[in-house]
N, C-alpha and C positions, 0 to 999 in steps of 0.2 A: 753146678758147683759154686758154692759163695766166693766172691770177690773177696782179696785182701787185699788191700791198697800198697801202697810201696812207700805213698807219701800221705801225709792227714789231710785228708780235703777242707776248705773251709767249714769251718760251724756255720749254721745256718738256724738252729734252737726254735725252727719252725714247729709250729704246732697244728691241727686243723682248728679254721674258724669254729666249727661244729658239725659235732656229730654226733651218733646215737651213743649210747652209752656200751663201752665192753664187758662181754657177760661178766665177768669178774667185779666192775667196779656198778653197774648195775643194783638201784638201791643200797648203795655204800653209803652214809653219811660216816662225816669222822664217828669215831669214840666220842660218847659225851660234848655234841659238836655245834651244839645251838642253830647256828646260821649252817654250817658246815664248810667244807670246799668243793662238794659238789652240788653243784646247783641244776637246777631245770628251766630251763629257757622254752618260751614261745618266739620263734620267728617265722614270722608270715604265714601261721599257721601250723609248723612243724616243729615238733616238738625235740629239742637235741639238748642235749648233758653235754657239759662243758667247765672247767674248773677256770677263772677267770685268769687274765695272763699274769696279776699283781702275784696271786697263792702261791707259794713255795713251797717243795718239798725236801726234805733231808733225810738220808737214811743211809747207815753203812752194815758191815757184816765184820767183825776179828779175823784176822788171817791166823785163826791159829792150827788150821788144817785145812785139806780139801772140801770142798763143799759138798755136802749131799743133798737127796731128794728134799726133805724136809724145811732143809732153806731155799731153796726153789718154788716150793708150794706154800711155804709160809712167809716167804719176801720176794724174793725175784721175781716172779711170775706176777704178783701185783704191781714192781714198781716198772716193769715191761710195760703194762697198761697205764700205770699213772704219768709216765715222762711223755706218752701224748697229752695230756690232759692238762701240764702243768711247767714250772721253772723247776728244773729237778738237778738237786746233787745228790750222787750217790758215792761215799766214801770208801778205803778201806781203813778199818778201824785200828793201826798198827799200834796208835798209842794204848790205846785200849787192853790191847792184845799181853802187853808187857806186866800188865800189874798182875796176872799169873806167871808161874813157870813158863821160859821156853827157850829154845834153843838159837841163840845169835848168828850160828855157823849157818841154819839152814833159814835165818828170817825171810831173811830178801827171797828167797825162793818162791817162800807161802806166799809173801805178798804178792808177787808175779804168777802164782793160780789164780790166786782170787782173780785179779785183773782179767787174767786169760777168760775164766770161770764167766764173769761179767758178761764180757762183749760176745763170748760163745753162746750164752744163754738168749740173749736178744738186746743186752742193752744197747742204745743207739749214742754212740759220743755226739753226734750229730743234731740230737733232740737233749741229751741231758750232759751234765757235768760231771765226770769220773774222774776222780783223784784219790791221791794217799792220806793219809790225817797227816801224818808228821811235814807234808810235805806244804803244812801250812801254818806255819811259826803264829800265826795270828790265834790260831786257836786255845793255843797255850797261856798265853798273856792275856788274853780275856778271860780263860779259867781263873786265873790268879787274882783280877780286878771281881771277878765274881764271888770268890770264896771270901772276901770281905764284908761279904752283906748276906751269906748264907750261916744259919746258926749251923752250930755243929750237932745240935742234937735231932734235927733234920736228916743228916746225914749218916748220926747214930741209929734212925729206925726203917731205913733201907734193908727189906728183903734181903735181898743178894748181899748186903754186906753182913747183915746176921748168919747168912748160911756159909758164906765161902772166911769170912775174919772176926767176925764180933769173938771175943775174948782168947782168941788165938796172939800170940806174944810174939810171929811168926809175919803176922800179918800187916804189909805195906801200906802205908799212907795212901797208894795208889787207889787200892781200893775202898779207901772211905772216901777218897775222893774223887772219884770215875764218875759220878753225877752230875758233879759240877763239871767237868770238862766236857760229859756229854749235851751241860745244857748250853757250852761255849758252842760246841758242833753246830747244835740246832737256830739258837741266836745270832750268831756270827752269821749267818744268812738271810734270817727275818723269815725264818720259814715257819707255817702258818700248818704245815702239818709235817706229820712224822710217821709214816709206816714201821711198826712194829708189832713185837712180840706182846702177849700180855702180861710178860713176867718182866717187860719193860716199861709198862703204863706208867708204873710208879718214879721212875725217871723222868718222865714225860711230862710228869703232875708236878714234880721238883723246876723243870724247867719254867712252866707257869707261872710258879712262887719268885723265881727269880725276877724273871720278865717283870713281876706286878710290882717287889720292892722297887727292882731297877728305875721302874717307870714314876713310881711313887716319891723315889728321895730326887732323880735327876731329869724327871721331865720326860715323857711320851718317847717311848725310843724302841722299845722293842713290841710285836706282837706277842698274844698268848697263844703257844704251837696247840695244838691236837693232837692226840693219838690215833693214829690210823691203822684198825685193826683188820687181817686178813679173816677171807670168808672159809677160808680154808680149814679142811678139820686138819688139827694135831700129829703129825706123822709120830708114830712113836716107833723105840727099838724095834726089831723083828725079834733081839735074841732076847730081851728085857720088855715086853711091853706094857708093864705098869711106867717106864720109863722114857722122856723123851727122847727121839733119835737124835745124836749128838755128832759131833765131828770124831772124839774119840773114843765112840761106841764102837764095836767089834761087829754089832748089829744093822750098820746103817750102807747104803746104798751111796755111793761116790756118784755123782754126776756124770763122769769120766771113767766111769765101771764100764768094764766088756760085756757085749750080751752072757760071755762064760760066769763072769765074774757074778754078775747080779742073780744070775739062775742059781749061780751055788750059794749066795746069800739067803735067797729066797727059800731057798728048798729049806734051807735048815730053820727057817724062821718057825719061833715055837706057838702051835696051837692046841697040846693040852687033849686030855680027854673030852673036854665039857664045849658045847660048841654057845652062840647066842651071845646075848647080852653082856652074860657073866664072865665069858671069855676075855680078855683083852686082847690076848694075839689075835685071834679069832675076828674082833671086829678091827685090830689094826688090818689086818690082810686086807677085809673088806672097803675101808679107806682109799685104799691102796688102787683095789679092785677100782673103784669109784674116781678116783684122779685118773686114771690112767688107761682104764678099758671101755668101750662104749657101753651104750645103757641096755641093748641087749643081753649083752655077755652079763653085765654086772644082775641084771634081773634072773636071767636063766640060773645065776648061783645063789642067790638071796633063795629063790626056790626053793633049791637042793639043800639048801642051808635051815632053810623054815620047815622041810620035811623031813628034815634027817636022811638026805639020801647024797650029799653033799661027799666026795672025795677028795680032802685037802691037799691030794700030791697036786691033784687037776688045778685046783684052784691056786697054788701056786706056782705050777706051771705056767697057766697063763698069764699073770702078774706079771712073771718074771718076762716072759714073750713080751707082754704091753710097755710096759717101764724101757727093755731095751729098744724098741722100736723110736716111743718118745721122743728119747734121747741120740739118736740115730746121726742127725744131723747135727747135734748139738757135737757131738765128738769127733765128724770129721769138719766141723768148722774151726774146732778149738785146738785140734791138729793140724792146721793149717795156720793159725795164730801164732800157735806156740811157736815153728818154725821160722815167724817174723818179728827180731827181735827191736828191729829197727821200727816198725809199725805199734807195736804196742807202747813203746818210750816214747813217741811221738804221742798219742792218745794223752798218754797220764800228764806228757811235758805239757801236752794246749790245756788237758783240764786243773794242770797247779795253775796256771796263768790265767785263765775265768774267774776258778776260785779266790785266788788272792785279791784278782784285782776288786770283790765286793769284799773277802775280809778285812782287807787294808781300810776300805772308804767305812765297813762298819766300826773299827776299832779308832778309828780316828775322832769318830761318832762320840765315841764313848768314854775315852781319854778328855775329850775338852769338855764334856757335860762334867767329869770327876776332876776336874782345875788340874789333870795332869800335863797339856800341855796349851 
């Protein structure tokens, strides 16, 4: 049974000296990463990966619902691996969260899954820094010093701002300006990589720009982050699989799903007459198949799948078996979180307090280079 504490034990943000590299991070160099943050070391003949103790990481997730499989295999599960490796904050993105719809009555809630969702999943408050965005007024105020040296029409050829605001009359300031806060998140730490999405690179690439004016008009002050992209394939819907699995897809697997709950998701997940390539349910299943079953199982249905003798109830049967198994321990550990309300306030209250105390010393930084104080 996993321990819950009663009280936060000291941080101790220990790391190992070295070690071999985790299959996941295993030939990782960032995105587009020249030097990169992973590096290969010789010592005394043994060869060990190690991200050096200076590298930083940042990375959050929107609480704007429960978390599913998808953000687990597309972020969590790597920044599991990278908070040994590295100086890691991992946020929740509540600001973020707001420049869509949502509901005030039930915010604080979502935020309090995610958190739950976090330390259930494996994050270790003890190896890395977990906090709220809002709950660090520094981030804000460097947004604002940042959007004076960012053009606007930068911020006009954002992906995501074309698809979710560009000529909508509907559409909040918030999200033409979410890049620029996100590259406060990332800078506000001097973090030197950023695990992410690929529909987020483009962010990632805006925070560079800033980094390079910043450094340009007031003097050497911030790093240029990387994008650090998961090796992971793309979970898509089960019930949409041209589409990505989403929080508020009908089609996606909650973390915190009962073995009942996922088996009935699964069953219903659509595979179509056509099996193969052309499929997309068909090869999301086998994704699925592939994170989450061993490499027997997953060969014995590639098989059946390459000779046409393949029975999809079978195959997701077993998915839905693997997935709840997976996640086993993750739900009664997060069940035992949940019930400690005292223990979780504690976590997020040490990690407002790590994080400030380097937002504060970078925005002070950054205020006296711009003659503001």
């Amino acid at each position: 049974m996993p321990t819950v504490y009663n009280t936060i034990p000291r941080f101790t943000k220990q790391r190992p000296r070295c070690s071999s590299p985790p299959p996941l991070l295993r030939n990782h160099p960032l995105h587009n990463c020249g030097g990169g943050v992973l590096r290969k070391q010789d010592r005394g003949g043994e060869k060990c990966y190690s991200i050096p103790m200076e590298e930083r990481i940042l990375s959050g997730i929107r609480p704007s619902s429960r978390l599913h499989i998808g953000n687990y295999l597309g972020a969590i599960k790597q920044w599991i691996e990278l908070q040994n490796l590295s100086r890691s904050f991992f946020m929740i993105a509540d600001l973020h969260a707001i420049t869509t719809p949502y509901d005030p009555a039930t915010f604080p809630q979502a935020v309090k899954d995610v958190a739950l969702d976090y330390l259930a999943a494996g994050l270790d408050h003890h190896k890395a820094t977990l906090f709220v965005q809002s709950h660090i007024p520094e981030h804000v105020e460097l947004a604002w010093l940042f959007s004076t040296i960012t053009p606007v029409g930068e911020l006009n050829r954002m992906t995501q701002y074309k698809e979710k605001g560009e000529g909508k009359t509907s559409a909040n300031l918030g999200l033409l300006a979410y890049p620029v806060l996100m590259a406060a998140d990332i800078l506000i730490y001097k973090a030197t990589g950023v695990p992410v999405g690929e529909d987020q690179v483009q962010h990632v690439e805006l925070a560079r720009v800033i980094a390079r004016k910043f450094n340009a008009k007031h003097g050497a002050t911030f790093p240029e982050p990387k994008a650090i992209l998961s090796h992971g394939k793309r979970i898509m819907s089960l019930t949409e699989p041209t589409k990505k699995m989403s929080k508020s897809d009908g089609g996606g697997i909650q973390l915190d799903d009962s073995p009942e709950v996922i088996k009935k998701k699964v069953m219903k997940a659509v595979t179509g007459t056509k099996g193969g390539d052309g499929n997309p349910g068909v090869m999301n299943l086998f994704a699925l198949l592939k994170e989450f079953s061993d490499a027997t199982t997953y060969r014995q249905f590639m098989n059946a799948e390459e000779t046409s003798t393949i029975k999809y109830s079978e195959l997701k049967s077993q998915i839905a078996e693997d997935i709840a198994r997976h996640f086993e321990s993750f739900r009664t550990r997060r069940a035992e979180l949940a019930g400690n309300n005292r223990y979780l306030e504690e976590v997020l209250s040490e990690g407002t307090k790590e994080a400030r105390s380097v937002a504060k010393k970078t925005l002070e930084e950054v205020k006296k280079k711009m003659g503001l104080i």
